[in-house]
N, C-alpha and C positions, 0 to 999 in steps of 0.2 A: 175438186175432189178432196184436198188437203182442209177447206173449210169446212164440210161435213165430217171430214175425219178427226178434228176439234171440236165441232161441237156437241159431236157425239161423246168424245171424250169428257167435255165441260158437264153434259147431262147426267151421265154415269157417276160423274164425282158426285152430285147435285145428289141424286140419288139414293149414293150409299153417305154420306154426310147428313142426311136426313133424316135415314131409316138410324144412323149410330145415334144421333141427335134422340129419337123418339125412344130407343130403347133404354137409353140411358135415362130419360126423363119419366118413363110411363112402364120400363121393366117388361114384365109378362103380359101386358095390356096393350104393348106397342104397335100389336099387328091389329088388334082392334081399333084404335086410334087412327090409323092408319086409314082402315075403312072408314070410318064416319070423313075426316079430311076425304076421302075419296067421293063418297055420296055430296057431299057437300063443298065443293074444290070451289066454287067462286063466292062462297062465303064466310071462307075462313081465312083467318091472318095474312098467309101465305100464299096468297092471292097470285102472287106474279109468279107462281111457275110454269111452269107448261103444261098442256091441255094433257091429261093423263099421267102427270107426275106423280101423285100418289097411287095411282095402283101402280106402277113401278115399285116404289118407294114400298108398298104393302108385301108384294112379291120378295124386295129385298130382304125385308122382316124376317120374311118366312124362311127362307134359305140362309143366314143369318143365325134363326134362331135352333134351324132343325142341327146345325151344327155340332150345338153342345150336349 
């Protein structure tokens, strides 16, 4: 139990460091970036995340951005 309860943990971090990563780099176009990384997840850079990492990571965005 405590291992899933870490890696879920590790994932979330993974997550929102990535969606901070893409807004920082790509601004107001981060949640569209997001999507294309998402349509395209085993061809881009960032290969070695987890199956579904970026629409996570795109959903972060969004909530993220709906903030300000």
């Amino acid at each position: 139990m405590f291992n899933c309860f870490r890696r879920r943990s590790t994932s979330r971090a993974l997550i929102e460091s990535d969606a901070r990563d893409l807004i920082e780099r790509y601004g107001d176009n981060a949640y569209s970036e997001a999507r294309v990384r998402q349509s395209d997840e085993a061809r881009i850079i960032d290969s070695n995340r987890p199956a579904g990492h970026w629409e996570r990571v795109k959903h972060e965005i969004k909530r993220q951005q709906s903030k300000k």
